[in-house]
C-alpha positions in Angstrom: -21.3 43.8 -15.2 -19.4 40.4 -14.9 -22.5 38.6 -13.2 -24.6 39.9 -16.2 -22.2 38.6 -18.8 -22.1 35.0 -17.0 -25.8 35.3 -17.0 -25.8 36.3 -20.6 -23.4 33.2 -21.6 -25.5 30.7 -19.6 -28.8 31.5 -21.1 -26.9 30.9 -24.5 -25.7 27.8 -23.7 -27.3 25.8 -21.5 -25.2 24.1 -19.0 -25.8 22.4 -16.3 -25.5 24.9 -13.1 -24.0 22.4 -11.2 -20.8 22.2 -14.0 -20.8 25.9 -13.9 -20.3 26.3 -9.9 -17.4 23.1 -10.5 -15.7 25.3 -13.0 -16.2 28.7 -10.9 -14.9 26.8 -7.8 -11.7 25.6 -9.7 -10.8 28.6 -10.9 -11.0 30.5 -7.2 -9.4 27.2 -5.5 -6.4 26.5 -7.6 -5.1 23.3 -9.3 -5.0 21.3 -6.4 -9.3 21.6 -6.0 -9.5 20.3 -9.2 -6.3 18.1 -9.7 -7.0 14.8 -12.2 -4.1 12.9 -10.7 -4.3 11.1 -6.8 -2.0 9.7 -4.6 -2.8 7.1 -1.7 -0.2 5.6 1.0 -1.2 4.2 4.6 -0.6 1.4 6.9 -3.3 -0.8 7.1 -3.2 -0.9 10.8 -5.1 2.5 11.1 -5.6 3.6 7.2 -4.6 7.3 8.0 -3.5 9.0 4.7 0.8 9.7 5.0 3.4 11.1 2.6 6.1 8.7 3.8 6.3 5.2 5.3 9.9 4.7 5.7 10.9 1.5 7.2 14.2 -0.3 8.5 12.4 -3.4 7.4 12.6 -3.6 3.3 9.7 -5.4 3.1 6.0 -4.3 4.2 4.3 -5.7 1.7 1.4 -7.2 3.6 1.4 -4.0 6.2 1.0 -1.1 3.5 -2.5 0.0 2.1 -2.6 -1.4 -1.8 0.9 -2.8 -1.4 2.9 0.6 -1.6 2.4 3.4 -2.6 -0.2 4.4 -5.7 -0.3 7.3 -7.8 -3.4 8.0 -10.7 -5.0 10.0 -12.9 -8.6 9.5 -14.9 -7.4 6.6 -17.0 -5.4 4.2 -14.8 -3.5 4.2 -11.2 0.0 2.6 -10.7 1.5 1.1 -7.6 5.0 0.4 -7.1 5.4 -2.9 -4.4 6.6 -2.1 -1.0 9.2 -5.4 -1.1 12.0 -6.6 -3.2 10.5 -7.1 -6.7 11.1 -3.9 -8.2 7.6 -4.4 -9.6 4.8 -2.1 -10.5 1.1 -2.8 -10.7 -2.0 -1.8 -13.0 -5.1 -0.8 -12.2 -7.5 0.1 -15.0 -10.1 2.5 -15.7 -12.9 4.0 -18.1 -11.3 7.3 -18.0 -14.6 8.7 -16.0 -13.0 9.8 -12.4 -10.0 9.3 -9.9 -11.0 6.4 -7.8 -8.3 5.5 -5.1 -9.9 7.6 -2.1 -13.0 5.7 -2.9 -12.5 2.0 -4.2 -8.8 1.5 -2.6 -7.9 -0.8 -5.1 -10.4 -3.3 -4.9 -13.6 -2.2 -5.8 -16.4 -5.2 -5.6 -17.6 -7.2 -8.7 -20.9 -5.2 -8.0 -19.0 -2.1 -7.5 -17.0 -2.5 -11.1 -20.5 -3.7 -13.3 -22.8 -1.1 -11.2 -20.8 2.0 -10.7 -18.3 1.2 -13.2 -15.4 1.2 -11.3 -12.4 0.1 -12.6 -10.4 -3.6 -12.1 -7.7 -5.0 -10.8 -7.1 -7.8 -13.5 -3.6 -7.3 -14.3 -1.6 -10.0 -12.2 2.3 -9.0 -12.4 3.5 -12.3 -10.4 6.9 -13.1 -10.2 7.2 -10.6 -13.2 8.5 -6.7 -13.5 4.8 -5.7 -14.2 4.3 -2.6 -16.1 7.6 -0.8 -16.0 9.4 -2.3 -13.1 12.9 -1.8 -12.4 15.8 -4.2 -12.1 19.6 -4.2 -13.0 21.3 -6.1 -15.2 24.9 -8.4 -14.6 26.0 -10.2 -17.5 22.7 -11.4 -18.8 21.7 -12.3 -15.3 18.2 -10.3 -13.9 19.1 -8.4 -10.3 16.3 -7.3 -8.4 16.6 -4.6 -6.2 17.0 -6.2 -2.8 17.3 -4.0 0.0 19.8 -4.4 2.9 19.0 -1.0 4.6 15.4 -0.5 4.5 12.9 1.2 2.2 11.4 4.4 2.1 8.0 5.0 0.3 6.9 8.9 -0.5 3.8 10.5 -2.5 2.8 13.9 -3.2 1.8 17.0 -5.4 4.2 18.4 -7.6 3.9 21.7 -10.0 1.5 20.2 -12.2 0.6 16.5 -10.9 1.4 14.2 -8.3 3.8 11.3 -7.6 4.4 8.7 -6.4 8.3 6.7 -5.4 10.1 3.6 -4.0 13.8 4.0 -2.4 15.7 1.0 -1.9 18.7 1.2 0.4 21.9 -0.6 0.2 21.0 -2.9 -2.6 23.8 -4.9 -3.5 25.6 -5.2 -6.9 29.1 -6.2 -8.1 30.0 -5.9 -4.8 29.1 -2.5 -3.6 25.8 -1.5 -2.2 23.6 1.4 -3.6 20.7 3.6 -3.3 18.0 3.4 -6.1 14.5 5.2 -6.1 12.2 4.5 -8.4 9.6 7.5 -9.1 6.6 7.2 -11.1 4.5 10.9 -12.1 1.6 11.2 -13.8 0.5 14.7 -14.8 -2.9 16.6 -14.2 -3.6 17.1 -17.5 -2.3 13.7 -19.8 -3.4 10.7 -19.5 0.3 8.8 -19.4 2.7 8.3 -16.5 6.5 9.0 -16.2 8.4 6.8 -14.7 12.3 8.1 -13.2 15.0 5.4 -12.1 18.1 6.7 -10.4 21.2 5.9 -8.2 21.2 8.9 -5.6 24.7 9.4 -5.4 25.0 9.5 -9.1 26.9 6.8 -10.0 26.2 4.8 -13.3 24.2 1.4 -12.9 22.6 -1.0 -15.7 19.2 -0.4 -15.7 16.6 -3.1 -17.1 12.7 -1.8 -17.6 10.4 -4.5 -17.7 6.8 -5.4 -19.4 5.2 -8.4 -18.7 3.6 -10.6 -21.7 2.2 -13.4 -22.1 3.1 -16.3 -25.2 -0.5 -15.2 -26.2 -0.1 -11.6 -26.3 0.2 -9.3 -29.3 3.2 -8.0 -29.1 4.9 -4.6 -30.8 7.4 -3.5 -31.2 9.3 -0.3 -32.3 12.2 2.1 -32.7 11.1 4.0 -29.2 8.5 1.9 -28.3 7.0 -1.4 -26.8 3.9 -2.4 -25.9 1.4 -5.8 -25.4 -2.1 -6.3 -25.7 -3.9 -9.1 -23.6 -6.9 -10.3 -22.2 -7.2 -10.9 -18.5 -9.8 -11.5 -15.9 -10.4 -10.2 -12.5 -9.9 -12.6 -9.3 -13.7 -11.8 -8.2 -14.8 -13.4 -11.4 -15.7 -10.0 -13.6 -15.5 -10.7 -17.5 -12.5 -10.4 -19.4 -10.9 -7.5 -19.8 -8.7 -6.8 -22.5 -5.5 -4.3 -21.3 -2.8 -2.4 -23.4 0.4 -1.7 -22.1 3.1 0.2 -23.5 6.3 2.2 -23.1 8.3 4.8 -24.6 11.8 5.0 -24.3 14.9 7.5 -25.6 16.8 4.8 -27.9 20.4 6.2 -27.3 20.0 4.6 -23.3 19.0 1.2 -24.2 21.5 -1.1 -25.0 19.2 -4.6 -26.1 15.9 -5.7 -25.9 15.5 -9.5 -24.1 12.3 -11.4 -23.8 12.3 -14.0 -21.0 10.0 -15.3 -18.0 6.9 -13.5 -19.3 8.6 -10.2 -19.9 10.0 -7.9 -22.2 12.9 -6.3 -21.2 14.6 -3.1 -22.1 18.6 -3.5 -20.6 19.7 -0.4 -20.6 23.1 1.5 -21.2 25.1 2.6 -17.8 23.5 5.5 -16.0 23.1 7.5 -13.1 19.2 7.7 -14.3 16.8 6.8 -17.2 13.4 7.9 -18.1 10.4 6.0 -19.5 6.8 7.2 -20.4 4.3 4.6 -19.1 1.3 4.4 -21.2 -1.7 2.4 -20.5 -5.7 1.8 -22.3 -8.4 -0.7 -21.9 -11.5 -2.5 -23.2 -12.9 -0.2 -20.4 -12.6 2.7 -22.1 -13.1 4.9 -25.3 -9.8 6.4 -26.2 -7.9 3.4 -26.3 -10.4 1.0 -26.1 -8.7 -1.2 -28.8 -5.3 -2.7 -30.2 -5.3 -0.6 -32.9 -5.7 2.5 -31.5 -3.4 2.4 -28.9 -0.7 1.1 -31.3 -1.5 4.3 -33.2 -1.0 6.4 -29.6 2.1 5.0 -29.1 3.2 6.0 -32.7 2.6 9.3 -32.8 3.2 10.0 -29.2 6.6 12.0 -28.2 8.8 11.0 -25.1 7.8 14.0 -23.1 5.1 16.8 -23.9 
């Protein structure tokens, strides 16, 4: 009876067989078969797939696959840098397919134009990037330099993946402490979560970054901040115009400063704070322009 009703359905609408079986498969497999979010982590010295690097030396920055480790879903992938910066990276997309396992980062010029991968175009520098994580002393930036190694970790959680940065025995006012950084991206949105804390709870300045440019447009709101700009890929692809933006709980910041091509939120003294990451593109529909992902970020509620 059940094989005659599916016959009945697909005879009145016409789909594809082969997006049938997908959607059959999914529903006997479970989420992970059909999971829109990825992770990727691996040494470069034998590219074999890991859920943890952790390292006495703080710095493998040039040793790890993509830098550290990457998380993504359909629309863009993050990676947080295996080294002192506190920095995380952007990596756009059309909002077409995950792309990590296949491009590793760097997809060709030929690759991006052809097969429309997505681009690597956004070039953080000596910057936070798109929601990196620092501290705050007196009006003084403190990156999160670490004197007892670093541990890097990805994996599934109940509804999406993840991907996180610990820094051991960084250094502040004189006592050393733990902070891991953790950025999560959920199967079914399109945004990515980003989770600072100190792992022994105790209460430490936070400051979220987003890099801008004198020539970007600039916004910002009540629970919100975000930059549009034009930027171009290092293997000579055309301009691509990227939006950046993040939402933020206005009780745990404490000022906004913008200095050295960023925009920083300082925030209050915590054990942890939360940000929603949110990012579009001239590469794709959705948010393929200023004013639409200004509009997003409007409407859009810390957590859904």
């Amino acid at each position: 009876m059940k094989n005659h009703y599916l016959y009945a359905v697909m005879r009145a609408f016409p789909i594809p067989f082969a997006s049938v079986l997908a959607l059959l498969l999914c529903a006997g497999a479970g989420m992970d078969a059909c999971a829109q979010t990825a992770t990727s982590l691996f040494m470069r010295s034998d590219s074999l797939q890991v859920e943890e690097i952790a390292s006495p030396s703080p710095v493998l920055f040039g040793s790890v696959g993509h830098n550290g480790p990457a998380v993504e879903n359909r629309f863009f992938a993050l990676r947080l840098y295996f080294n002192d910066s506190g920095a995380i990276d952007l990596y756009s997309k059309s909002g077409e397919a995950l792309e990590l396992e296949k491009y590793d980062w760097y997809p060709t010029r030929g690759q991006t134009l052809c097969e429309g991968a997505g681009i690597d175009a956004y070039d953080v520098g000596r910057t936070l990037g798109f929601g990196g994580i620092a501290l705050w002393d007196d009006g003084r930036l403190v990156r999160l330099k670490a004197t007892e190694g670093r541990t890097a970790r990805v994996g599934r959680t109940r509804d999406g993946s993840f991907a996180e940065l610990t820094a051991y025995g960084v250094e502040f006012r004189g006592m050393e402490y733990d902070v891991c950084m953790r950025v999560e991206m959920k199967d079914r949105g399109r945004d990515a979560f980003l989770i600072v804390s100190e792992l022994s709870g105790r209460e430490l300045p936070f400051v979220c970054g987003l890099m801008c440019h004198d020539a970007d447009t600039v916004d910002i709101g009540r629970r919100y901040i975000s930059v549009w700009g034009s930027w171009s890929a290092n293997d000579g692809s055309d301009d691509v115009s990227v939006d950046t933006g993040i939402k933020f709980r206005p009780a745990q910041i404490d000022r906004f400063e913008r200095r050295d091509g960023m925009l920083l939120l300082v925030c209050r003294p915590d054990s942890e704070a939360g940000f929603r990451l949110c990012a579009g593109s001239s590469k794709e529909d959705e948010l393929g322009s200023y004013a639409k992902f200004v509009s997003y970020m409007k409407k859009l509620v810390f957590f859904n």
